[in-house]
C-alpha positions in Angstrom: 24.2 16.1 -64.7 21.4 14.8 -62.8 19.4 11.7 -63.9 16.6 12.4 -65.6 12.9 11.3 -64.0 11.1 11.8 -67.0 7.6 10.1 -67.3 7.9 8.7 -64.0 5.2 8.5 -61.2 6.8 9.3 -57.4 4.6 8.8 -54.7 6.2 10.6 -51.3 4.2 10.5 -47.8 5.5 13.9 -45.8 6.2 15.9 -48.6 5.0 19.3 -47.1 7.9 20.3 -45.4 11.9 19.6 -44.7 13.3 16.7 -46.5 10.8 15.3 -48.2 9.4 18.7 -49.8 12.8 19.3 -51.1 12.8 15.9 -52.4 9.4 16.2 -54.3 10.7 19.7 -56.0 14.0 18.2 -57.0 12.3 15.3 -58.5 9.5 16.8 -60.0 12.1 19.3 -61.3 13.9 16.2 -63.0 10.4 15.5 -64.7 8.8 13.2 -62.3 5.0 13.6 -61.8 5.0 13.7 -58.0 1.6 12.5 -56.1 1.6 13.0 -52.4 0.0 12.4 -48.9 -0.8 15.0 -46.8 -2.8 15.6 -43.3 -2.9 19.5 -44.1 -5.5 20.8 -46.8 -3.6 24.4 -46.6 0.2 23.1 -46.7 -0.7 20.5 -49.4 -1.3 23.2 -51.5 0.9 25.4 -51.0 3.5 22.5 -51.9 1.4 21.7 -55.1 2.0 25.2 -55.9 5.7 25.1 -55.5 6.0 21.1 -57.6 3.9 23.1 -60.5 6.7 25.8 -60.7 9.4 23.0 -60.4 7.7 21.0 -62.7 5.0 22.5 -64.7 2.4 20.6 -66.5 2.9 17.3 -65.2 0.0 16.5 -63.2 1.2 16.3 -60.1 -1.4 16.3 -57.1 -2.0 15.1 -53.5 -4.1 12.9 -51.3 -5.5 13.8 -47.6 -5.2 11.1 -44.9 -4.1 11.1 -41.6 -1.5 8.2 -41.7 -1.8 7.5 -37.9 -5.0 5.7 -38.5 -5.4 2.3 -40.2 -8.9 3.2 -42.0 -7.1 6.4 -43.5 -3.7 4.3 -44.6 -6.0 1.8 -46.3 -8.5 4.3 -48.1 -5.7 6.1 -49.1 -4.1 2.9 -50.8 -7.4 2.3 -52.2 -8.0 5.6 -53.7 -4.5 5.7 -55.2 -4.6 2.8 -56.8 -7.6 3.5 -58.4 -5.7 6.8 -59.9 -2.5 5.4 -61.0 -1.7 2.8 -63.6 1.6 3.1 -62.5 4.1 3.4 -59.3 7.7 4.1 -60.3 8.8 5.3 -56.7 7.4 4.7 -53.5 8.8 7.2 -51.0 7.9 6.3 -47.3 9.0 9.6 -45.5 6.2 11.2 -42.9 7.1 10.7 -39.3 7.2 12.4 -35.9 8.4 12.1 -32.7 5.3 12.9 -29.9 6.8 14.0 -26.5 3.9 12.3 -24.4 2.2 8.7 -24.9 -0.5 9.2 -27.3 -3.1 6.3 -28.2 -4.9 6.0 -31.5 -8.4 5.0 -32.5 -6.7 1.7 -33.5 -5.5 0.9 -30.3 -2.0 1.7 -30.8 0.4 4.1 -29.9 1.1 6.9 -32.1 4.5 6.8 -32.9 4.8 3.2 -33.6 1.3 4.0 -36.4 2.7 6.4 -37.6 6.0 6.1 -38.1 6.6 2.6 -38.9 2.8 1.0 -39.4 2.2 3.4 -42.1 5.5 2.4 -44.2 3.8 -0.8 -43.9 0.3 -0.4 -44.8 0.7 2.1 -47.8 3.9 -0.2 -49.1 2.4 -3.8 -48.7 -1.7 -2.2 -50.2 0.3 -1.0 -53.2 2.9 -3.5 -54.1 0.9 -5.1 -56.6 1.5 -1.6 -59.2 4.8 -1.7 -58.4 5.6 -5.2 -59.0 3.6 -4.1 -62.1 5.8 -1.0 -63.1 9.4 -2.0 -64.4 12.1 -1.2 -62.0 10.1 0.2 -59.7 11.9 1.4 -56.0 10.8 2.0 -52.5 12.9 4.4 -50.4 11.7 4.7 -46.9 13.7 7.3 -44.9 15.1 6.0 -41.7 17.9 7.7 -38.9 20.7 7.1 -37.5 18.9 7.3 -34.0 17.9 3.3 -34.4 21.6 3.1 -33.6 20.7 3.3 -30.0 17.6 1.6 -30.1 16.4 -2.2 -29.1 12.7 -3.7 -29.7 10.9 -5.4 -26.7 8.1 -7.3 -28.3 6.6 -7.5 -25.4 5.9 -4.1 -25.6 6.0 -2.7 -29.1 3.0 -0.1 -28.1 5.3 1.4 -24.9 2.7 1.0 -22.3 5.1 -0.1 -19.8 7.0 3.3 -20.2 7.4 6.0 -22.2 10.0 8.7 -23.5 9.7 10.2 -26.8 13.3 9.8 -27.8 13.4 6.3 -27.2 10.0 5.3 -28.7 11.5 7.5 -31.5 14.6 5.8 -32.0 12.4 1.9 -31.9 10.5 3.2 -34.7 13.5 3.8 -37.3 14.8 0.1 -36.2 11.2 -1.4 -37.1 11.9 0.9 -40.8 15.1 -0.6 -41.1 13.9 -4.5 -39.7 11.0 -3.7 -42.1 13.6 -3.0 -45.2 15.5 -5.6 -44.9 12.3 -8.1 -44.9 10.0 -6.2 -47.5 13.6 -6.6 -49.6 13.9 -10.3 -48.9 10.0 -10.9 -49.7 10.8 -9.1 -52.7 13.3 -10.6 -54.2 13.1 -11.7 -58.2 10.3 -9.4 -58.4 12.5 -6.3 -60.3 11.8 -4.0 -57.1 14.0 -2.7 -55.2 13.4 -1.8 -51.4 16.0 0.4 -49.3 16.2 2.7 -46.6 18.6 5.6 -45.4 19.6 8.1 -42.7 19.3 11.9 -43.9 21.5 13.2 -41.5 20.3 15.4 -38.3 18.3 18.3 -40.4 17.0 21.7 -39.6 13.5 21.2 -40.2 10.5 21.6 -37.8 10.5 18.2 -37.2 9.6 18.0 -33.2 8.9 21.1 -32.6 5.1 21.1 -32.0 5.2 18.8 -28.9 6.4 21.8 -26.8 8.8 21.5 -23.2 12.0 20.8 -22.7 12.7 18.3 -25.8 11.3 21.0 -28.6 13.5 23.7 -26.9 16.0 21.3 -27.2 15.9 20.3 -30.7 15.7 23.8 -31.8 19.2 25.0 -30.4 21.0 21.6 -31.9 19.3 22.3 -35.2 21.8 25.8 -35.6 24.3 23.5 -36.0 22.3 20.8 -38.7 22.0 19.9 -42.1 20.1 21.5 -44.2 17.0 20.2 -45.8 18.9 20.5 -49.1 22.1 18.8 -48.1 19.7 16.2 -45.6 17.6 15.0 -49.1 20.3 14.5 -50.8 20.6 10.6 -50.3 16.5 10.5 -50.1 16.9 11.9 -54.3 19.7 9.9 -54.4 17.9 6.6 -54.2 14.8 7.4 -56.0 16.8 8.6 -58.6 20.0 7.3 -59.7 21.3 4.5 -61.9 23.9 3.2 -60.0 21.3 2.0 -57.3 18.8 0.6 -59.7 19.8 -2.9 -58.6 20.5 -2.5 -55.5 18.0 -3.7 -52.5 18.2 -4.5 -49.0 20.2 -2.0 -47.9 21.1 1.1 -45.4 22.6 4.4 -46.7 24.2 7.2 -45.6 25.9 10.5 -47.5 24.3 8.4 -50.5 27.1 5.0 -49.5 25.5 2.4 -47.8 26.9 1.4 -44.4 26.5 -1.3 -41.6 23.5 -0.2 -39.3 23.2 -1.4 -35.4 23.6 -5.1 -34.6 20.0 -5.0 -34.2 18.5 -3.5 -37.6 20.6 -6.4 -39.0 18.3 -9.2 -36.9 16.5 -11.2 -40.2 14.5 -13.1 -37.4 13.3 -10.0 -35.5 12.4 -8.4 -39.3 10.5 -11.5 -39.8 8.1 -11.2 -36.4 8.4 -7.7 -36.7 6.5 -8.3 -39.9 3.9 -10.9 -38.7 3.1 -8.7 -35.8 2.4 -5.8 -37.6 0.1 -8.2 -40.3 -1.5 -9.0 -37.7 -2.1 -5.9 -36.4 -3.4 -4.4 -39.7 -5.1 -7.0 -41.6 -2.3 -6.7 -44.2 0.7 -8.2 -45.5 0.3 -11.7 -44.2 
C-alpha cells in the first residue's frame, strides 16, 4: 500500500523529465495536486498531460521561469504564492551540470544559480505557506557526488578554474550545507527539511553540453538506475509517514546515512547561508 497524498498541494522544480517527472506522476497518482516549474512551454505540457492521466481532475498545472536567474526565481515565488493558499511539499529538484563556465545576468556562475541558489530563493520566498500548512516538507534532491567535493569561499562562482564535474559536485555539498541549516532555522516550526541522493540514473541529465563528458555519461548510464527505481527515495520523503518528523537529514535507498565530513560543517552551512542572502536579497 502506498500512502495516500490526497488533498495535498506538491510543488516540484524539474519535473519534466527523469526523476522528478516520475515523481510528480507517482504523487499525483496518490492524489496530490502537483504544481510545477518549468523552462520549456512544450515539455511542460506534455508532462501536464501525462499528471492529468495519473491524476485526473485535480488541478494540477505549471509555472515558466528560468531558475538560473534571480528576477525569474523571485517572480515565480511571487506568482505562486499568489495561487496557493497552501504548500504541503516543496520539492527542490532541477539542476544541471554545464561542461564550460557559463555566467548569468546576475553575475554568477551558472551552476552554482542554478543548482543551489535556486533551492534557496524559491524555499526561503515561500516558507511563510509552508510554515502556514500543517506538516508541511521540503525535499531537495542532492547526490552522492558532494562526497568528493570541498567549498572554497573564496571562490564559490569558479572563476579561478573551472571543470564541470567539480563545480557539479560543490553544488550538491552547498544542497546538503543548505539542508542541514534551512532544518536548524526551522526548527519548532512543524516543517520538515531533508535532502537525498537518487542514485546514478539514466536520464538525460548532461547530455546537452556535448564533448567528451556527455559521451561519457551516456555509456555509464547502460549500467544506471532507472528513473523509477532513482525516485524512489525522492517519493519516499514527500510521502511517507514514517519520515513526517524527521528533519535535518541525508538519505539514501530511502535510509538516511552519514554524508562527507564536509556536508556535516554547521559553520560552513551557516556562511554558506549568509553568502547566498547576500547575494540574493533573501533569507537574511
Amino acid at each position: 500500500m502506498t500512502p495516500s497524498m490526497q488533498g495535498k498541494m506538491l510543488l516540484i522544480t524539474g519535473a519534466t523529465s527523469g526523476i522528478g517527472e516520475v515523481a510528480a506522476r507517482e504523487l499525483a497518482r496518490q492524489g496530490a495536486r502537483i504544481v510545477f516549474i518549468a523552462r520549456d512551454r512544450a515539455r511542460a505540457e506534455r508532462t501536464l498531460a501525462e499528471l492529468e492521466r495519473a491524476g485526473p481532475g485535480a488541478g494540477h498545472g505549471f509555472h515558466l521561469a528560468d531558475l538560473s536567474r534571480l528576477a525569474e526565481m523571485k517572480r515565480v515565488a511571487a506568482a505562486i504564492l499568489e495561487r496557493e493558499p497552501r504548500i504541503d511539499v516543496l520539492i527542490n529538484n532541477a539542476g544541471a551540470l554545464f561542461p564550460r563556465r557559463e555566467v548569468t545576468e546576475d553575475g554568477l556562475e551558472m551552476t552554482f544559480a542554478t543548482n543551489h541558489l535556486a533551492y534557496f530563493v524559491i524555499t526561503n520566498l515561500l516558507l511563510g505557506r509552508l510554515k502556514a500548512t500543517p506538516g508541511a516538507r521540503i525535499v531537495s534532491t542532492a547526490s552522492g557526488a558532494h562526497e568528493r567535493a570541498t567549498l572554497d569561499f573564496g571562490d564559490l562562482q569558479s572563476a579561478k578554474g573551472y571543470s564541470g564535474f567539480t563545480v557539479y559536485s560543490r553544488s550538491k555539498l552547498m544542497n546538503i550545507l543548505f539542508t542541514r541549516e534551512l532544518a536548524r532555522r526551522l526548527e519548532g516550526s512543524g516543517v520538515t527539511a531533508n535532502c537525498l541522493h537518487p542514485g546514478f540514473v539514466n536520464t538525460r541529465f548532461g547530455e546537452s553540453g556535448g564533448g567528451l563528458m556527455s559521451l561519457g555519461l551516456r555509456v555509464a548510464k547502460k549500467f544506471a538506475l532507472s528513473p523509477e527505481e532513482g525516485a524512489e527515495t525522492l517519493i519516499y520523503l514527500a510521502s511517507s509517514p514514517e519520515v513526517a518528523r524527521t528533519t535535518g537529514a541525508y538519505f539514501y535507498k530511502r535510509k538516511p546515512v552519514a554524508p562527507s565530513q564536509a556536508a556535516q560543517n554547521d559553520a560552513d552551512a551557516r556562511r554558506l547561508w549568509e553568502i547566498s542572502a547576500q547575494l540574493s536579497g533573501v533569507g537574511a
